[in-house]
PyMOL Python script that loads the backbone (N, CA, C, O; Angstrom):
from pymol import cmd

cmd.read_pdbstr("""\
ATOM      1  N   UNK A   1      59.541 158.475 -56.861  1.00  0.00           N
ATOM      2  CA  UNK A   1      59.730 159.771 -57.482  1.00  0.00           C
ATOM      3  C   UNK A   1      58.642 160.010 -58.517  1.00  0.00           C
ATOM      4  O   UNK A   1      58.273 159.078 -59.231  1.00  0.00           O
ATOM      5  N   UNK A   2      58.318 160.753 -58.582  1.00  0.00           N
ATOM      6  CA  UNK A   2      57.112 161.690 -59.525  1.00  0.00           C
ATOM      7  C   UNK A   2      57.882 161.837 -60.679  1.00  0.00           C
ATOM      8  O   UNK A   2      59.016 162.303 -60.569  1.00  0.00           O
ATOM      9  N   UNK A   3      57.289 161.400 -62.146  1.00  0.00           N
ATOM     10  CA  UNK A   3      57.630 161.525 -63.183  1.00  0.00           C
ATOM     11  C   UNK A   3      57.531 162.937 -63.639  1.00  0.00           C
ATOM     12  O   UNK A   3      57.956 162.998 -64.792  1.00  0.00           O
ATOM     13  N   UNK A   4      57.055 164.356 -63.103  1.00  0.00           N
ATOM     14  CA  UNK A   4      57.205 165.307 -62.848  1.00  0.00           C
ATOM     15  C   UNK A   4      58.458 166.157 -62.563  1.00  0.00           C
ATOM     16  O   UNK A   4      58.692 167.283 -63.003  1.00  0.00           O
ATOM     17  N   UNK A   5      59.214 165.411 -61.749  1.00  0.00           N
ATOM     18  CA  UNK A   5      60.090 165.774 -61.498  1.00  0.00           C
ATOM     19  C   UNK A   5      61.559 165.451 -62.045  1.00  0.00           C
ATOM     20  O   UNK A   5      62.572 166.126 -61.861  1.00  0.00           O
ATOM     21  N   UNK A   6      61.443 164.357 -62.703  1.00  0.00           N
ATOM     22  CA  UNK A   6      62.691 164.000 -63.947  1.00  0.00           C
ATOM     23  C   UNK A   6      62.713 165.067 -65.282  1.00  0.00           C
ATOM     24  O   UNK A   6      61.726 165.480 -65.890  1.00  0.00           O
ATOM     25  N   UNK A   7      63.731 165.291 -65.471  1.00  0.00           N
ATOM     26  CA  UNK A   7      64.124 165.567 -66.888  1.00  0.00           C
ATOM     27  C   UNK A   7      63.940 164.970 -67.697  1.00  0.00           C
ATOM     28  O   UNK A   7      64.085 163.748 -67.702  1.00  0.00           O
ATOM     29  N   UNK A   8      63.328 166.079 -69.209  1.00  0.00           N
ATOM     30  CA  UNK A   8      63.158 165.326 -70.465  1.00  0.00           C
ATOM     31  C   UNK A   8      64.127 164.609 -70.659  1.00  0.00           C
ATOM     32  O   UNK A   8      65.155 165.233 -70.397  1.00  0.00           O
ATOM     33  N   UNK A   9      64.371 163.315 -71.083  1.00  0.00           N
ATOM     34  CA  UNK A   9      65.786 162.355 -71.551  1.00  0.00           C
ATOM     35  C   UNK A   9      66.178 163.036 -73.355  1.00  0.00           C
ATOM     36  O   UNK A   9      65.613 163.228 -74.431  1.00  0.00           O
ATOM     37  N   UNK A  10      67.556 163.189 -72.679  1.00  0.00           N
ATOM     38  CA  UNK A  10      68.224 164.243 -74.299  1.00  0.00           C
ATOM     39  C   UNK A  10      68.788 163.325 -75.530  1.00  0.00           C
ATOM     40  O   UNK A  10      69.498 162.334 -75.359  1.00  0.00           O
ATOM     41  N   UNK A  11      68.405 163.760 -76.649  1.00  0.00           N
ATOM     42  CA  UNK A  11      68.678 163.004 -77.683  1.00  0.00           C
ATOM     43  C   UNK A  11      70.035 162.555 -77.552  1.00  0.00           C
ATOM     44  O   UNK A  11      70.188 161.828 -78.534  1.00  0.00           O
ATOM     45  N   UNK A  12      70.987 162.569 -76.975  1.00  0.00           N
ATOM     46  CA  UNK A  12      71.845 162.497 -76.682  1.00  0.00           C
ATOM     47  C   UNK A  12      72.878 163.267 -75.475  1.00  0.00           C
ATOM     48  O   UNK A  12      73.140 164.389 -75.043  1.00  0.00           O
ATOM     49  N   UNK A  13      73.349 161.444 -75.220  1.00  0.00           N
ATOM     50  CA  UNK A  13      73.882 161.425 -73.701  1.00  0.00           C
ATOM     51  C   UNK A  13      75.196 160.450 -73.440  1.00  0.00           C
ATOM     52  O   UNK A  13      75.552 159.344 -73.848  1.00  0.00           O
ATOM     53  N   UNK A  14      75.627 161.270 -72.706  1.00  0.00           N
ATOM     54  CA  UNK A  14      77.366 160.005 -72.627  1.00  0.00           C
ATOM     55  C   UNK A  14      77.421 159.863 -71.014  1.00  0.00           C
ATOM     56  O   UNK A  14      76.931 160.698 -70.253  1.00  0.00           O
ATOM     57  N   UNK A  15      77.954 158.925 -70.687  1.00  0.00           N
ATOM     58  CA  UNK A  15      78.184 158.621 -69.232  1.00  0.00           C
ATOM     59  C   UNK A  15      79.316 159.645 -68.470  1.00  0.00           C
ATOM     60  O   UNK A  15      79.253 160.133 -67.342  1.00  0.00           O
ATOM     61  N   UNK A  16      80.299 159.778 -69.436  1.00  0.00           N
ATOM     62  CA  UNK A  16      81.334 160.263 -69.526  1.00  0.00           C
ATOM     63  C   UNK A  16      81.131 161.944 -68.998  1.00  0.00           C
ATOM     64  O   UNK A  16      80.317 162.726 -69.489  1.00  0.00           O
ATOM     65  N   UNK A  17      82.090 162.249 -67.881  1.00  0.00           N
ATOM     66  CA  UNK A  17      81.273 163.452 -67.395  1.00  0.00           C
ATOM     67  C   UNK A  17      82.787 164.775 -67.946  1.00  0.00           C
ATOM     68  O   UNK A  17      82.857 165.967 -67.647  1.00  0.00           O
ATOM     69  N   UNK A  18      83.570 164.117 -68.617  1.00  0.00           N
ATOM     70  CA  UNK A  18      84.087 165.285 -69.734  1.00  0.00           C
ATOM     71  C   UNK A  18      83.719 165.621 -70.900  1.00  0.00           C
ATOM     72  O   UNK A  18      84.220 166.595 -71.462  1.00  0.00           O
ATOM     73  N   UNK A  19      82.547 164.680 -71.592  1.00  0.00           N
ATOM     74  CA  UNK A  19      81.677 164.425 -72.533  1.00  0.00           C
ATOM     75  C   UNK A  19      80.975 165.812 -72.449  1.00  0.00           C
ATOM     76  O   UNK A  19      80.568 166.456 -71.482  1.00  0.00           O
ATOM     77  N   UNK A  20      80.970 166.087 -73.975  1.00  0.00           N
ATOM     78  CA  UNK A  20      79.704 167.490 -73.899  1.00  0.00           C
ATOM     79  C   UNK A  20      78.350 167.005 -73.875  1.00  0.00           C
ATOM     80  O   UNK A  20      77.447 167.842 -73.885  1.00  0.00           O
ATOM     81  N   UNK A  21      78.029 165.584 -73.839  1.00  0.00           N
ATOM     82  CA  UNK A  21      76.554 165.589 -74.219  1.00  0.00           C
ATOM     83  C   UNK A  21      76.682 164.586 -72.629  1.00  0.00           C
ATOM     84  O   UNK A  21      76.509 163.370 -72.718  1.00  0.00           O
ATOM     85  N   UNK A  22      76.904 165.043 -71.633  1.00  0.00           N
ATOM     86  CA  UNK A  22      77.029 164.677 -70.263  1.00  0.00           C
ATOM     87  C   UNK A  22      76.106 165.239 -69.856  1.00  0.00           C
ATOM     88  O   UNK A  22      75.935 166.343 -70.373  1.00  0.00           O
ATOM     89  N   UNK A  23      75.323 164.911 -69.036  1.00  0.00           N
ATOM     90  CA  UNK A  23      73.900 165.689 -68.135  1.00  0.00           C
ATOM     91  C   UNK A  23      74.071 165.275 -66.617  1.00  0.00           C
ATOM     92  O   UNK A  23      74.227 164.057 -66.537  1.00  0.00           O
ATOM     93  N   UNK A  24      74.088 165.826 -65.550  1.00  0.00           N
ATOM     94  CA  UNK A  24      74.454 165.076 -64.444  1.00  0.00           C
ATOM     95  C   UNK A  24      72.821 164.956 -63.828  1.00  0.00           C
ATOM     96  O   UNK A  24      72.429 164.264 -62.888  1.00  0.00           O
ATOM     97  N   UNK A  25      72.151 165.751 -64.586  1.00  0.00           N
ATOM     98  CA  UNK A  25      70.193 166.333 -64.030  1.00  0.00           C
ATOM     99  C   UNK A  25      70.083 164.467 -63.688  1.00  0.00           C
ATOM    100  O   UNK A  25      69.982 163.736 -62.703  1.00  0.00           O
ATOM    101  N   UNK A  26      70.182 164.326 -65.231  1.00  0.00           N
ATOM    102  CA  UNK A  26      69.399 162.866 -65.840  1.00  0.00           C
ATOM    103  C   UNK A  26      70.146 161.651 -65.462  1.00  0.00           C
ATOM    104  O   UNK A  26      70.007 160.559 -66.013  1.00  0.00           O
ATOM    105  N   UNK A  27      70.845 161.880 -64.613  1.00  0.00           N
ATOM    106  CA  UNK A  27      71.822 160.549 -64.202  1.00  0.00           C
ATOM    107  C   UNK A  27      71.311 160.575 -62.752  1.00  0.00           C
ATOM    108  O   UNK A  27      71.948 159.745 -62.103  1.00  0.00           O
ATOM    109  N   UNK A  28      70.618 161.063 -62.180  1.00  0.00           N
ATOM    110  CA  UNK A  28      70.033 161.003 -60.412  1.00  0.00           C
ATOM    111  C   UNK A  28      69.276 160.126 -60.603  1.00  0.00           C
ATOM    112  O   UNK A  28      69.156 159.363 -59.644  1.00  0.00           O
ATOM    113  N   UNK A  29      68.444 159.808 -61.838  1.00  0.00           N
ATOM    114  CA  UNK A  29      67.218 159.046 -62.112  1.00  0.00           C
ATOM    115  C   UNK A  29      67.856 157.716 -63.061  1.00  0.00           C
ATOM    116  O   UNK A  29      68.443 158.062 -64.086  1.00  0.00           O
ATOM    117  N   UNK A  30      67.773 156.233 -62.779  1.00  0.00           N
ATOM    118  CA  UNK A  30      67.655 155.226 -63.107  1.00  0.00           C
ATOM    119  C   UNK A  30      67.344 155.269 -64.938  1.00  0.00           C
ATOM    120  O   UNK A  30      66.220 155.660 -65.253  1.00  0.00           O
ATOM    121  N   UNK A  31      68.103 154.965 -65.838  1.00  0.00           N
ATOM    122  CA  UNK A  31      67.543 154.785 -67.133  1.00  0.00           C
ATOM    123  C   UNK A  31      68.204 153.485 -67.678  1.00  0.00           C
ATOM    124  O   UNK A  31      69.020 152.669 -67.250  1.00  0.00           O
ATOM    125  N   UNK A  32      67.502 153.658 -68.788  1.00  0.00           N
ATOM    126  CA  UNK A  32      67.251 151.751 -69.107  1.00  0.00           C
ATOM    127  C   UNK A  32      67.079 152.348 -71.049  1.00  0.00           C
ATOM    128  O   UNK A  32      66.197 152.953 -71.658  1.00  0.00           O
ATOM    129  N   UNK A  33      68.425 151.771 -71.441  1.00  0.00           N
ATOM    130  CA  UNK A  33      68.338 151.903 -73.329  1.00  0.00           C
ATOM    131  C   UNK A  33      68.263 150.578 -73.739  1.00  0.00           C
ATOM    132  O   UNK A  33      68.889 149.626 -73.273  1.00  0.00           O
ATOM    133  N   UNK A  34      66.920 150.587 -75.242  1.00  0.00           N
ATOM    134  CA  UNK A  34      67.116 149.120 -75.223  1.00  0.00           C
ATOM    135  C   UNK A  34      67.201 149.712 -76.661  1.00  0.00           C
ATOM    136  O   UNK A  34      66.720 150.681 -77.248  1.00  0.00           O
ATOM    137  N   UNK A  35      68.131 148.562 -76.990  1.00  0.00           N
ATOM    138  CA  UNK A  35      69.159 148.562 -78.718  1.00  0.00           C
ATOM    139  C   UNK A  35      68.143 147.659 -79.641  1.00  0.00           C
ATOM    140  O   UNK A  35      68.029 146.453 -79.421  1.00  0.00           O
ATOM    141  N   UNK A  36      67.533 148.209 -80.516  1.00  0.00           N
ATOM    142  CA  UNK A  36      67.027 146.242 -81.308  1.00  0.00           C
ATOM    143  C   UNK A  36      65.972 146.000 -80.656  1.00  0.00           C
ATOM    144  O   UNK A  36      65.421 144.972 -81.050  1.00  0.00           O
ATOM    145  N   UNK A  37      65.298 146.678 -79.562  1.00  0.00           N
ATOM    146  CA  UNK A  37      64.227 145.983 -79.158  1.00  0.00           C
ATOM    147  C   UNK A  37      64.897 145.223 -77.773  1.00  0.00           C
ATOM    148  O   UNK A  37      64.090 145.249 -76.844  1.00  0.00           O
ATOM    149  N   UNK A  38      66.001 144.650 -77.478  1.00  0.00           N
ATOM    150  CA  UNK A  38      66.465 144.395 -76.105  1.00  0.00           C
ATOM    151  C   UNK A  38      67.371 145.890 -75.260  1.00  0.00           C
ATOM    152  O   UNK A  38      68.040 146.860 -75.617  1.00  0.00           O
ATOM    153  N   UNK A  39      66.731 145.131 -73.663  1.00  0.00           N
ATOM    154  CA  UNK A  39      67.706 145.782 -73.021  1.00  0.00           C
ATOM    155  C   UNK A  39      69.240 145.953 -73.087  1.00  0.00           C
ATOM    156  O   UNK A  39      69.832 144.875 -73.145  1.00  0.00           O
ATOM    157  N   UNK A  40      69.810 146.755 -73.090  1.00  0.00           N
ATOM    158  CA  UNK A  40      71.314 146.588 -73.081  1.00  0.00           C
ATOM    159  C   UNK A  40      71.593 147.141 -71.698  1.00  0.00           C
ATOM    160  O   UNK A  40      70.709 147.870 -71.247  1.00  0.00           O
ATOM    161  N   UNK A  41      72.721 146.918 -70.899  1.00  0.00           N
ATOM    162  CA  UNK A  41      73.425 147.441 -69.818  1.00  0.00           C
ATOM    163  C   UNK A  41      74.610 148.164 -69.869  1.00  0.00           C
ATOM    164  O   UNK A  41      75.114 148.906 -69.025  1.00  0.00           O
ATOM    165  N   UNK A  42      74.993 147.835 -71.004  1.00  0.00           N
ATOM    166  CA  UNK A  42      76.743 148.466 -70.527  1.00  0.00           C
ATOM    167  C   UNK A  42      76.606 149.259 -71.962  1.00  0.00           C
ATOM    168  O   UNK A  42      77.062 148.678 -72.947  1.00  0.00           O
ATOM    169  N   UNK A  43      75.911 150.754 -72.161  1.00  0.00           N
ATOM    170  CA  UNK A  43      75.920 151.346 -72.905  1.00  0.00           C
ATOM    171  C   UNK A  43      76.815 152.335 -72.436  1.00  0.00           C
ATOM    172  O   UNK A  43      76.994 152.263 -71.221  1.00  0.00           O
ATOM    173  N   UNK A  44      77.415 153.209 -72.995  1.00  0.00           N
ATOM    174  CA  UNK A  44      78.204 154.416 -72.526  1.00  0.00           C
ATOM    175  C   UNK A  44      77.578 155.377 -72.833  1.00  0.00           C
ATOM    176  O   UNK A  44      77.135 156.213 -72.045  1.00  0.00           O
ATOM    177  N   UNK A  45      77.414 155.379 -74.516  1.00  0.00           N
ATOM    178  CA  UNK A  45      76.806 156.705 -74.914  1.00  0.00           C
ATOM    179  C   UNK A  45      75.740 156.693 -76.209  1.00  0.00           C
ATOM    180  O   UNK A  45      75.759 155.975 -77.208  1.00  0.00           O
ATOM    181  N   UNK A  46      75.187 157.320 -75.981  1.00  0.00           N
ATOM    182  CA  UNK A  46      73.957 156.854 -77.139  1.00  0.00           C
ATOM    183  C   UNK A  46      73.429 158.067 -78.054  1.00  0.00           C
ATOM    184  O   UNK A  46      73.638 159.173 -77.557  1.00  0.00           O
ATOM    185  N   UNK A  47      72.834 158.058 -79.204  1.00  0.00           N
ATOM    186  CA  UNK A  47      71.874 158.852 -79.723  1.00  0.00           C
ATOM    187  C   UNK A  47      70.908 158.702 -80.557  1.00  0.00           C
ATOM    188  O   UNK A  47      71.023 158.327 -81.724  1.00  0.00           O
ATOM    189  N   UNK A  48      69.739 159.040 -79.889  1.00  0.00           N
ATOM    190  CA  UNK A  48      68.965 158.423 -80.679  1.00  0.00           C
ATOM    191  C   UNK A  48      68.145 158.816 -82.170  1.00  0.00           C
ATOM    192  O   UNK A  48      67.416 158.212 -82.957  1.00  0.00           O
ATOM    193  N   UNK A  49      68.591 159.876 -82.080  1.00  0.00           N
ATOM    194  CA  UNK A  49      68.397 160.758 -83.578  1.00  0.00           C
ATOM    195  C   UNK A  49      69.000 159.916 -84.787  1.00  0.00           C
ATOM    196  O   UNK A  49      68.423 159.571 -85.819  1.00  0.00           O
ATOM    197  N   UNK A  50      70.457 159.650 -84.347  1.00  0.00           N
ATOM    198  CA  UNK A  50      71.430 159.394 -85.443  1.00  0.00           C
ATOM    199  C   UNK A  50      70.766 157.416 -85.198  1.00  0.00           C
ATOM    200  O   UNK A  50      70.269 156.967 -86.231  1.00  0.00           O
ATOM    201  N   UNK A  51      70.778 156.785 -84.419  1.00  0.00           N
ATOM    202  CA  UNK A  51      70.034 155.601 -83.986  1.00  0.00           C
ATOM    203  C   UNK A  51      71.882 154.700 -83.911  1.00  0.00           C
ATOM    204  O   UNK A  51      72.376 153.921 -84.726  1.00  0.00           O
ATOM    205  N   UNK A  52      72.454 155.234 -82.628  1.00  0.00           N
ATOM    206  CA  UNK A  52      73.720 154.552 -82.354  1.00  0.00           C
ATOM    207  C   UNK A  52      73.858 154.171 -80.977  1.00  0.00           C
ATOM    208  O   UNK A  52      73.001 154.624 -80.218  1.00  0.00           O
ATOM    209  N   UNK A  53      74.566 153.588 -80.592  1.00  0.00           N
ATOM    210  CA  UNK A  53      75.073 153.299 -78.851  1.00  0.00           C
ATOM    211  C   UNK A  53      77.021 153.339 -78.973  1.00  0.00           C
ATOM    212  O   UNK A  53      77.720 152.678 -79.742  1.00  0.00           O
ATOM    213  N   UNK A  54      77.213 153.775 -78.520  1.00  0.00           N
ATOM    214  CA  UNK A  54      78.828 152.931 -77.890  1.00  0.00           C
ATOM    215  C   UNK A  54      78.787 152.165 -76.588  1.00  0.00           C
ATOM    216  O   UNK A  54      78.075 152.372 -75.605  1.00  0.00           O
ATOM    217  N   UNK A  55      79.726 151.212 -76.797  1.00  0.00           N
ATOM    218  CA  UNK A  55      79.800 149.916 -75.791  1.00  0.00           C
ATOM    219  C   UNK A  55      81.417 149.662 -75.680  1.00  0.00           C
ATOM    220  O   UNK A  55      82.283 149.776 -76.547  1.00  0.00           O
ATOM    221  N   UNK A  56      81.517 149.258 -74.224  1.00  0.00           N
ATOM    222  CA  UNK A  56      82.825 148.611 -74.534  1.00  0.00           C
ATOM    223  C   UNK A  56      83.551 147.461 -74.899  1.00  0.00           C
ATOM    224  O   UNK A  56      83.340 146.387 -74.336  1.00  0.00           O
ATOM    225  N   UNK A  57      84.355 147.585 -75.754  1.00  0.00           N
ATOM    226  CA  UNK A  57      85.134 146.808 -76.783  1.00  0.00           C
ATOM    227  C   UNK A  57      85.754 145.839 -76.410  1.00  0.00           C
ATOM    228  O   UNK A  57      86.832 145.560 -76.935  1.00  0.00           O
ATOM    229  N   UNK A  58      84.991 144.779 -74.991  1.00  0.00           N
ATOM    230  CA  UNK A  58      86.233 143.794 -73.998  1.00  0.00           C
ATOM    231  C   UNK A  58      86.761 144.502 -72.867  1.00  0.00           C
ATOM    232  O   UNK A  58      86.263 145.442 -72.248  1.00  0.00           O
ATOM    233  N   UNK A  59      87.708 143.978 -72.718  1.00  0.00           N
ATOM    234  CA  UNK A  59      88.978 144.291 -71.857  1.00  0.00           C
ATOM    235  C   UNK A  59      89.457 145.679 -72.285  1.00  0.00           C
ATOM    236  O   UNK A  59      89.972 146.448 -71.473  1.00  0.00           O
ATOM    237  N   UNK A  60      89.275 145.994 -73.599  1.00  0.00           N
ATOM    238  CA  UNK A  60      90.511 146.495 -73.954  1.00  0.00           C
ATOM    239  C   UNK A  60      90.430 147.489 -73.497  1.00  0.00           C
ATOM    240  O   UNK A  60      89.332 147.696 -72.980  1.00  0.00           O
ATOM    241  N   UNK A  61      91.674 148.882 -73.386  1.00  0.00           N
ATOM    242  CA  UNK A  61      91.843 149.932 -72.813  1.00  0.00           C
ATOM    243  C   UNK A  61      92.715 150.728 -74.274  1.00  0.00           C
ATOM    244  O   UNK A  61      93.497 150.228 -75.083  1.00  0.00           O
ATOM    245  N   UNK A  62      92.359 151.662 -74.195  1.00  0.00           N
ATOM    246  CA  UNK A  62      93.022 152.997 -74.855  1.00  0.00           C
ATOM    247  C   UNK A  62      94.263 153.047 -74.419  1.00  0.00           C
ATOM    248  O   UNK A  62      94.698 152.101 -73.762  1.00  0.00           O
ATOM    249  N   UNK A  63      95.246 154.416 -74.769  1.00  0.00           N
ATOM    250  CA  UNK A  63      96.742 154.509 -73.993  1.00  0.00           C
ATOM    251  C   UNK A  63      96.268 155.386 -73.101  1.00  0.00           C
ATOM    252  O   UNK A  63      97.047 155.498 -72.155  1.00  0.00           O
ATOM    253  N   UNK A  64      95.695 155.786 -73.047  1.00  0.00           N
ATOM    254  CA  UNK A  64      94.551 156.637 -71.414  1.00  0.00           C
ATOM    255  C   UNK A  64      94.223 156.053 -70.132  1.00  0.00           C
ATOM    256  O   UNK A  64      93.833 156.564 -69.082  1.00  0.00           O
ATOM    257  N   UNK A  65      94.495 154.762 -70.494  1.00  0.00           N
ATOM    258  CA  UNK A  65      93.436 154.183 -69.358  1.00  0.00           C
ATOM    259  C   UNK A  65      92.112 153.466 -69.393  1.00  0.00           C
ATOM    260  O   UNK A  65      91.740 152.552 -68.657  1.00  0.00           O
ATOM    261  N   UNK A  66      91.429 154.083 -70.445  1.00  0.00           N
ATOM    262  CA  UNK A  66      89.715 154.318 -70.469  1.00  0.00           C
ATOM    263  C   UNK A  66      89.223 153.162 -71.343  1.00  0.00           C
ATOM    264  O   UNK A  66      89.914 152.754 -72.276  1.00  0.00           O
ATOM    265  N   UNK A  67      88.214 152.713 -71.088  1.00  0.00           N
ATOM    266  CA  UNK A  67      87.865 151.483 -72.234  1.00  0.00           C
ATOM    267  C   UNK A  67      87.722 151.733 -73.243  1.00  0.00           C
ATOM    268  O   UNK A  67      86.792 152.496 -73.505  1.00  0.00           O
ATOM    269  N   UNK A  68      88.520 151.249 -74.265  1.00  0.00           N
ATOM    270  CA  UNK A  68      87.571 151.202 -75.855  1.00  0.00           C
ATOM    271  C   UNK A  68      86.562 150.844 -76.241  1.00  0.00           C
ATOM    272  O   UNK A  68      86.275 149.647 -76.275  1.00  0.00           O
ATOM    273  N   UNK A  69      85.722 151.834 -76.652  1.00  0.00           N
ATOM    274  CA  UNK A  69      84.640 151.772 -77.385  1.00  0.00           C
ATOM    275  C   UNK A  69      84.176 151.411 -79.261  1.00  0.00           C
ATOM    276  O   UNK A  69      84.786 152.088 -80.089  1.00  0.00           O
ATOM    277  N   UNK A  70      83.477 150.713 -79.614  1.00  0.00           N
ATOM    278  CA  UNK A  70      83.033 150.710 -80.321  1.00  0.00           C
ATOM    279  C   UNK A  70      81.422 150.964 -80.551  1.00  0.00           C
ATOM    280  O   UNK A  70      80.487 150.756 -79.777  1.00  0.00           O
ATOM    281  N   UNK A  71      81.431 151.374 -81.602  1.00  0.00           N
ATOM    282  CA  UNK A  71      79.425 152.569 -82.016  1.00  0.00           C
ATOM    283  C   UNK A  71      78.632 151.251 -82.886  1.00  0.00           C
ATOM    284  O   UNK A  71      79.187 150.642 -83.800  1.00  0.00           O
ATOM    285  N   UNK A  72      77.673 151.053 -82.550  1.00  0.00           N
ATOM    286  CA  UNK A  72      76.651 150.258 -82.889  1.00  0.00           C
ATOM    287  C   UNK A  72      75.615 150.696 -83.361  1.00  0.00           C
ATOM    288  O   UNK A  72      75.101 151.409 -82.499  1.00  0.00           O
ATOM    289  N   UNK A  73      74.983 150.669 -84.296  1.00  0.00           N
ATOM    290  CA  UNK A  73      73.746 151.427 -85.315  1.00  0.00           C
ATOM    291  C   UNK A  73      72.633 150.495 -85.482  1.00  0.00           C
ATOM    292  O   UNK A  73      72.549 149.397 -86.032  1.00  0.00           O
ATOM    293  N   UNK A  74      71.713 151.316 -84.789  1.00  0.00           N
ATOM    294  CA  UNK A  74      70.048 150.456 -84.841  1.00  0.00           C
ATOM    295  C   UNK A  74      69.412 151.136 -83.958  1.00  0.00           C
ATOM    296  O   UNK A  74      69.962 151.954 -83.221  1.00  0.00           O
ATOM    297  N   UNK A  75      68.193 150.864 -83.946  1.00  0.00           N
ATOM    298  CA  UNK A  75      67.212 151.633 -83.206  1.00  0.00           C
ATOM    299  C   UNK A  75      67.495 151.551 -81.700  1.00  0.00           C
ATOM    300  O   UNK A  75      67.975 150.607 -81.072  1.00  0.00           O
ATOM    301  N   UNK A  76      67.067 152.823 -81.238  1.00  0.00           N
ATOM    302  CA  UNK A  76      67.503 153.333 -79.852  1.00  0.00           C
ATOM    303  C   UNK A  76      66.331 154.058 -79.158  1.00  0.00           C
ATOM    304  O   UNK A  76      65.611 154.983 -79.535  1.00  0.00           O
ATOM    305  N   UNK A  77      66.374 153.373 -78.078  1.00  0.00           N
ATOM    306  CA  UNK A  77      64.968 153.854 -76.885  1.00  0.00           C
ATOM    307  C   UNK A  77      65.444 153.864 -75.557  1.00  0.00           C
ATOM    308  O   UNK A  77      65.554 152.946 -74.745  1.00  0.00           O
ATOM    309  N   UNK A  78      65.826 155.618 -75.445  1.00  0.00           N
ATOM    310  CA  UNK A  78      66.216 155.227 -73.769  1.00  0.00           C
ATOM    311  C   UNK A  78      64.473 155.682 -72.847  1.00  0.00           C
ATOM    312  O   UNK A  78      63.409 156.120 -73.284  1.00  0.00           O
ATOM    313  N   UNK A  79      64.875 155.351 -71.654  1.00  0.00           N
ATOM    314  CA  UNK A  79      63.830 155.366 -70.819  1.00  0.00           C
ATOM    315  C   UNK A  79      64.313 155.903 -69.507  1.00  0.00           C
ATOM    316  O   UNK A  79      65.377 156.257 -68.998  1.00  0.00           O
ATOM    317  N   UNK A  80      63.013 155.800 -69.183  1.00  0.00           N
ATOM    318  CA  UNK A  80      63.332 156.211 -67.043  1.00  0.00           C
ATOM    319  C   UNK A  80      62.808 154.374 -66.681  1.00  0.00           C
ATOM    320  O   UNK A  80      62.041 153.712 -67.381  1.00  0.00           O
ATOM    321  N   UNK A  81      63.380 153.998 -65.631  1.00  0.00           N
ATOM    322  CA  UNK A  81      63.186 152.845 -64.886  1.00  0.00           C
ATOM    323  C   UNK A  81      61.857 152.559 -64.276  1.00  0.00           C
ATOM    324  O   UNK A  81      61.689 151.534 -63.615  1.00  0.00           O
TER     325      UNK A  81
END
""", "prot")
cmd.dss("prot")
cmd.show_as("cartoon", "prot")
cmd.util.cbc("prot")
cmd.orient("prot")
């Protein structure tokens, strides 16, 4: 794919597709956030203005269903793959 053809990556983005800062453009294309200077994988939602990630919290689950998250603060660099 032609780097042409991806979307600018938005200061903020959630996996979560009831999420307002949900993009479905920028999810066709492979991205890669690294926290601290490492890769991370199991980010949910990030911003990099404010310089946070959420991750999930274990096992654990909400009374929803949905994993608990906890927000992590430090420098944030998402990318295309």
């Amino acid at each position: 794919m032609n780097d042409t053809t991806r979307p600018e990556l938005p200061d903020h983005l959630s996996i979560d597709p009831r999420n307002a800062a949900y993009n479905a453009a920028v999810f066709q294309h492979d991205i890669g956030i690294k926290f601290n200077g490492k890769e991370r994988f199991d980010v949910e939602e990030y911003c990099v203005s404010e310089g946070w990630i959420k991750v999930p919290a274990g096992k654990t689950l909400d009374r929803k269903g949905r994993a608990l998250l906890i927000k992590l603060k430090g420098q944030v660099e998402a990318f295309y793959k």
